[in-house]
MMTF fields as JSON, N, C-alpha, C and O atoms, coordinates in Angstrom:
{
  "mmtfVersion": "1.0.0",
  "mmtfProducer": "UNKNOWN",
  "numBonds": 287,
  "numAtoms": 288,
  "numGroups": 72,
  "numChains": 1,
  "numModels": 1,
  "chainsPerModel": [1],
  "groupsPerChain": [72],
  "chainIdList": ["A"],
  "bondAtomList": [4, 2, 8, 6, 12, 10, 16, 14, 20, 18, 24, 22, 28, 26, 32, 30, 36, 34, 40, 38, 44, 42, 48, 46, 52, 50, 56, 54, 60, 58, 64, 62, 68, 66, 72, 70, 76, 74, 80, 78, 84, 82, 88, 86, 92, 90, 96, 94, 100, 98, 104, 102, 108, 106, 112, 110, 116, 114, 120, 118, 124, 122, 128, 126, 132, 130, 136, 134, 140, 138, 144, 142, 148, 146, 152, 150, 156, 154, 160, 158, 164, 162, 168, 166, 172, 170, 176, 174, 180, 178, 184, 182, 188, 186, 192, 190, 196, 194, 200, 198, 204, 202, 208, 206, 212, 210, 216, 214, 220, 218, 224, 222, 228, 226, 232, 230, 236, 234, 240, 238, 244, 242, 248, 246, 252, 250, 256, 254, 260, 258, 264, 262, 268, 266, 272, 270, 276, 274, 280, 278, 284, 282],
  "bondOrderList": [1, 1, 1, 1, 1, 1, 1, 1, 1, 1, 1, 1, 1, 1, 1, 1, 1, 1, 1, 1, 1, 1, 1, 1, 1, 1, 1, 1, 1, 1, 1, 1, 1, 1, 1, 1, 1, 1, 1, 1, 1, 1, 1, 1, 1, 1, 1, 1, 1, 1, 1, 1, 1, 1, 1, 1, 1, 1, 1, 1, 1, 1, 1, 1, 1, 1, 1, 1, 1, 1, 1],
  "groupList": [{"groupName": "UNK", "atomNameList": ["N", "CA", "C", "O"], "elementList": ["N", "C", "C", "O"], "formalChargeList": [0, 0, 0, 0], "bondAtomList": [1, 0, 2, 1, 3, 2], "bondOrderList": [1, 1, 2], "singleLetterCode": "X", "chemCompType": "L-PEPTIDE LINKING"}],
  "groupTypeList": [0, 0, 0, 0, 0, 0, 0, 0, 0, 0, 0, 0, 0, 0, 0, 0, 0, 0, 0, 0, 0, 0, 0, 0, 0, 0, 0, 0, 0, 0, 0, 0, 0, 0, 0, 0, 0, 0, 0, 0, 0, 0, 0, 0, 0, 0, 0, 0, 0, 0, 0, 0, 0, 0, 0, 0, 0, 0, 0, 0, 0, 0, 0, 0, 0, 0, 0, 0, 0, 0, 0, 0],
  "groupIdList": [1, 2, 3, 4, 5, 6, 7, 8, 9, 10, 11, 12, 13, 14, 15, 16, 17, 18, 19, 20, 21, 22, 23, 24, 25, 26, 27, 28, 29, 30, 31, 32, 33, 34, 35, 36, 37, 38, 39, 40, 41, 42, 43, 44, 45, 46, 47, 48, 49, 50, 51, 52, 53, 54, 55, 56, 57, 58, 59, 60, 61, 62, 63, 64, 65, 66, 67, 68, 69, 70, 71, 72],
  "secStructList": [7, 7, 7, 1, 6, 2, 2, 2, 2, 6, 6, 7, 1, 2, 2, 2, 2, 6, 6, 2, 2, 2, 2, 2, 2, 2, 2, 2, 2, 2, 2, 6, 2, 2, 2, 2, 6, 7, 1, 6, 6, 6, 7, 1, 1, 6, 6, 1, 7, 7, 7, 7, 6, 6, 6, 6, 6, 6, 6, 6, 6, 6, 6, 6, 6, 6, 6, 7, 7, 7, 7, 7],
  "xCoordList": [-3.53, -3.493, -2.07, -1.63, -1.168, -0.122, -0.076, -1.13, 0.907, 1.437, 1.685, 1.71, 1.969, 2.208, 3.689, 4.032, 4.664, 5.974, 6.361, 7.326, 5.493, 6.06, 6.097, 7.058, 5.303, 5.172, 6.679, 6.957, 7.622, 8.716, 9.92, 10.711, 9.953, 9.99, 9.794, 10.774, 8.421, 8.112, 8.746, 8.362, 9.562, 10.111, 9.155, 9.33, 7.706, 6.808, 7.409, 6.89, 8.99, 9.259, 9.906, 10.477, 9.898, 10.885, 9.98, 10.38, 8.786, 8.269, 8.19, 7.865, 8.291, 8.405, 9.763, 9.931, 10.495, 11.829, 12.919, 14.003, 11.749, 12.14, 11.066, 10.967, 10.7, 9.508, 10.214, 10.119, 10.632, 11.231, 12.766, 13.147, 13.556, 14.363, 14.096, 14.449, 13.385, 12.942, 12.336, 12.621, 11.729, 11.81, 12.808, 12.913, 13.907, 14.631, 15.863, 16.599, 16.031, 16.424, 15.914, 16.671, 14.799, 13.796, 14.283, 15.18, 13.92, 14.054, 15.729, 15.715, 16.873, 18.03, 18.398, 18.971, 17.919, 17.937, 17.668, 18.259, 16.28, 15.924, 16.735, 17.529, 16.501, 17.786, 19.047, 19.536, 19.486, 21.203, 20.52, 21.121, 19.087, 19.226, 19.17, 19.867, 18.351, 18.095, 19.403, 19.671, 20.043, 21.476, 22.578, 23.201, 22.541, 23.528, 22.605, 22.955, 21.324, 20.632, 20.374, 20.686, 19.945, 19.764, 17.688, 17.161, 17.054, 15.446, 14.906, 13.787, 15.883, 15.568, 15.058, 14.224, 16.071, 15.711, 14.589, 14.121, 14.283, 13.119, 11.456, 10.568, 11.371, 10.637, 10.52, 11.285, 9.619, 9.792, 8.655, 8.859, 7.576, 6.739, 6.483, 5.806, 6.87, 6.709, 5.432, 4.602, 5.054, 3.591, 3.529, 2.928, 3.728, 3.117, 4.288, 5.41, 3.754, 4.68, 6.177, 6.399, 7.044, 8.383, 8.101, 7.316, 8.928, 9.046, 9.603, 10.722, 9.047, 9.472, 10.651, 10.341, 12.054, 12.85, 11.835, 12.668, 10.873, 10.056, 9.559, 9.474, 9.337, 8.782, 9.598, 9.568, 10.578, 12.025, 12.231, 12.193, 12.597, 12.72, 11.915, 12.29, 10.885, 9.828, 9.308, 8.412, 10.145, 10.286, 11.154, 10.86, 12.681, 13.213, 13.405, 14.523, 12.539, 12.302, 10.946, 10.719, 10.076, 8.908, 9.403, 8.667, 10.4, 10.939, 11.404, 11.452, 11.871, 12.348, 11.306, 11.681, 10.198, 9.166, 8.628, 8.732, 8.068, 7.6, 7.723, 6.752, 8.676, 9.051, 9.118, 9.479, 8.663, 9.029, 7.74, 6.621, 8.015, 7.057, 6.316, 6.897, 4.578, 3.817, 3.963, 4.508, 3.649, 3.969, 2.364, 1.178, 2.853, 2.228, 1.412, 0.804],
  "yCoordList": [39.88, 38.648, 38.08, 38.003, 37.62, 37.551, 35.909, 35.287, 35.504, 34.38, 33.912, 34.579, 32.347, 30.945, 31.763, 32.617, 31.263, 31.784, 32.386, 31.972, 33.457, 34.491, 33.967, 34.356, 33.069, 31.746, 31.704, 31.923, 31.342, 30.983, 32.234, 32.115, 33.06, 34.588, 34.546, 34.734, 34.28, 34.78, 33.742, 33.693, 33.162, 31.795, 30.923, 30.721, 30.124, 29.44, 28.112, 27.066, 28.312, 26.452, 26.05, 24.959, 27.071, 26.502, 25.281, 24.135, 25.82, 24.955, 23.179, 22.33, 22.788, 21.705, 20.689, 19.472, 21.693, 21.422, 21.225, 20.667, 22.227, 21.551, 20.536, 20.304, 20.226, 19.295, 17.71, 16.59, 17.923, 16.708, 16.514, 15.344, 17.407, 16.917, 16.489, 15.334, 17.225, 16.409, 14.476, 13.44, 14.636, 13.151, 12.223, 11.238, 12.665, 12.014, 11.923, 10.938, 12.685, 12.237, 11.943, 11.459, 11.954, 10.946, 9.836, 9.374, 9.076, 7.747, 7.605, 6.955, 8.213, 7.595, 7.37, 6.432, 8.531, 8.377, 6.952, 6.369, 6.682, 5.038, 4.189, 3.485, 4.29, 3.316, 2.959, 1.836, 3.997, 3.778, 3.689, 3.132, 4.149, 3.322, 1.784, 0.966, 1.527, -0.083, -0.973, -2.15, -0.026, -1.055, -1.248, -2.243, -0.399, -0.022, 0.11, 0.648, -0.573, -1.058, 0.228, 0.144, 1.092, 2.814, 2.623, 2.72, 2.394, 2.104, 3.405, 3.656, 4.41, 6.08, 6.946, 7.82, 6.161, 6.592, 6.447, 7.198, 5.005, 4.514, 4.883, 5.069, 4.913, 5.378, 6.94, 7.765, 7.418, 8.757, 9.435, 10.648, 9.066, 9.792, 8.929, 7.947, 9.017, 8.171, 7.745, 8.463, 6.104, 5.676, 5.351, 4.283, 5.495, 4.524, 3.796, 4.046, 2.513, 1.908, 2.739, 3.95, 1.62, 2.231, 2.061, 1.252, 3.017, 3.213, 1.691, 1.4, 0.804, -0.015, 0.428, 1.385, -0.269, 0.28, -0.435, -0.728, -0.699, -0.59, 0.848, 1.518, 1.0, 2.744, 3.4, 3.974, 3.371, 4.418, 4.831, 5.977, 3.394, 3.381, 4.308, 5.281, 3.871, 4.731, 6.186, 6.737, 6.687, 7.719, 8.649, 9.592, 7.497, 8.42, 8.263, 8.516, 7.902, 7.683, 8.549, 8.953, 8.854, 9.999, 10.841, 11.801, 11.191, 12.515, 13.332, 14.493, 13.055, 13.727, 13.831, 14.401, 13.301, 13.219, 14.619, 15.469, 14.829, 16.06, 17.525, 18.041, 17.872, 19.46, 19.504, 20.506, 18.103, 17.988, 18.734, 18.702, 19.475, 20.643, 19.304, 18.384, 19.554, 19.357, 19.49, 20.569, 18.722, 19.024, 20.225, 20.029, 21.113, 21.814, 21.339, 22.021],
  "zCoordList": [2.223, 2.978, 2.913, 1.766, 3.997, 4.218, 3.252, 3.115, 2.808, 2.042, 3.128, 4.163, 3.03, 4.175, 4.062, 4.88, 2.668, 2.495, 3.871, 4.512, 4.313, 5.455, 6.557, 7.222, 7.163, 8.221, 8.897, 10.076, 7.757, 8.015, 8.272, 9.208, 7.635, 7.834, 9.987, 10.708, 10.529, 11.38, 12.691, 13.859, 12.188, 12.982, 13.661, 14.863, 12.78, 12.977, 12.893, 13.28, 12.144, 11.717, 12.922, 12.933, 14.362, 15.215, 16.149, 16.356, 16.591, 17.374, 16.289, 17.119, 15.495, 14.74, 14.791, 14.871, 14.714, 14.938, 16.02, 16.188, 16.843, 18.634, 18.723, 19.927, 18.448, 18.813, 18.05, 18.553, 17.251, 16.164, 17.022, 17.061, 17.617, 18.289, 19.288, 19.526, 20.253, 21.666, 21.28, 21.88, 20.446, 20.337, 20.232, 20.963, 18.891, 18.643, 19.797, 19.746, 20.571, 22.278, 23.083, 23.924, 23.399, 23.982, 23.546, 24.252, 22.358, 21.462, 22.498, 23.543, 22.065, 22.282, 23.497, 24.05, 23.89, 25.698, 26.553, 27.462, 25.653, 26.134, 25.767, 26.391, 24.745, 23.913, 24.369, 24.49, 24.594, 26.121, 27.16, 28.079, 27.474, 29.257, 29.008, 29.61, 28.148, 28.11, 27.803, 28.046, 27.229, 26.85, 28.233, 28.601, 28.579, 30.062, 31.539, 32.589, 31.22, 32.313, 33.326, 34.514, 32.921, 33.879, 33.576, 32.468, 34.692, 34.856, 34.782, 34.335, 35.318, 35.581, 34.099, 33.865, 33.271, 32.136, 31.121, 30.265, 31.593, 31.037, 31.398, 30.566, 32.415, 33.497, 32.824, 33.324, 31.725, 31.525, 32.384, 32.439, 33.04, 33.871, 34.985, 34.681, 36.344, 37.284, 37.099, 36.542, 37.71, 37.942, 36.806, 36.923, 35.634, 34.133, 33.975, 34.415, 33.038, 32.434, 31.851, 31.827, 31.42, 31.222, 29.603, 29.108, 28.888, 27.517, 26.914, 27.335, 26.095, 25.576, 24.375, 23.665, 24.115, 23.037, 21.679, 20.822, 21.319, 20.261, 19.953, 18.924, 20.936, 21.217, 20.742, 19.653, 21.682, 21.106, 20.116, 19.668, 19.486, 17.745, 16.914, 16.26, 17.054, 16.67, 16.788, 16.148, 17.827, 18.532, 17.166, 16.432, 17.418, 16.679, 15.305, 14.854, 14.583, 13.083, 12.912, 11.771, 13.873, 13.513, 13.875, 13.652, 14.413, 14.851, 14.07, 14.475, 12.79, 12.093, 10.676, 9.652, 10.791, 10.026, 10.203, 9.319, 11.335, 12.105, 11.109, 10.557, 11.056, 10.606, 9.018, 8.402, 8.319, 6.97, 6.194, 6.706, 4.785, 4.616, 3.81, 3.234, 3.998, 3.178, 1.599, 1.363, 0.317, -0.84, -1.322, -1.058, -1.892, -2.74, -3.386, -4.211]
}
């Protein structure tokens, strides 16, 4: 039976780690539209509300939470 250990071996930690960055540019992305007034940016899926920079924030402070290993 293969060890977790090998997980990482098999490049399983990438999807986590793209996933933890796409947020944390998401988050900033808003963050400079809202400061320099760009609606395009905010607006991340036409038809719904616009990303509040509360959101953002939050965006990019769980973003890097994401890929962090569980303790043993």
């Amino acid at each position: 039976m293969p060890r977790l250990g090998c997980a990482v071996s098999l490049g399983l930690r990438a999807p986590p780690v793209v996933a933890a960055l796409t947020s944390v540019a998401l988050g900033v992305a808003v963050l400079f539209a809202g400061a320099l007034g760009v609606e395009a940016l905010k607006d991340v899926l036409p038809g719904f509300d616009t990303l509040k920079p509360s959101t953002a924030i939050a965006f990019c402070h769980w973003g890097p939470g994401g890929p962090t290993k569980a303790p043993a």
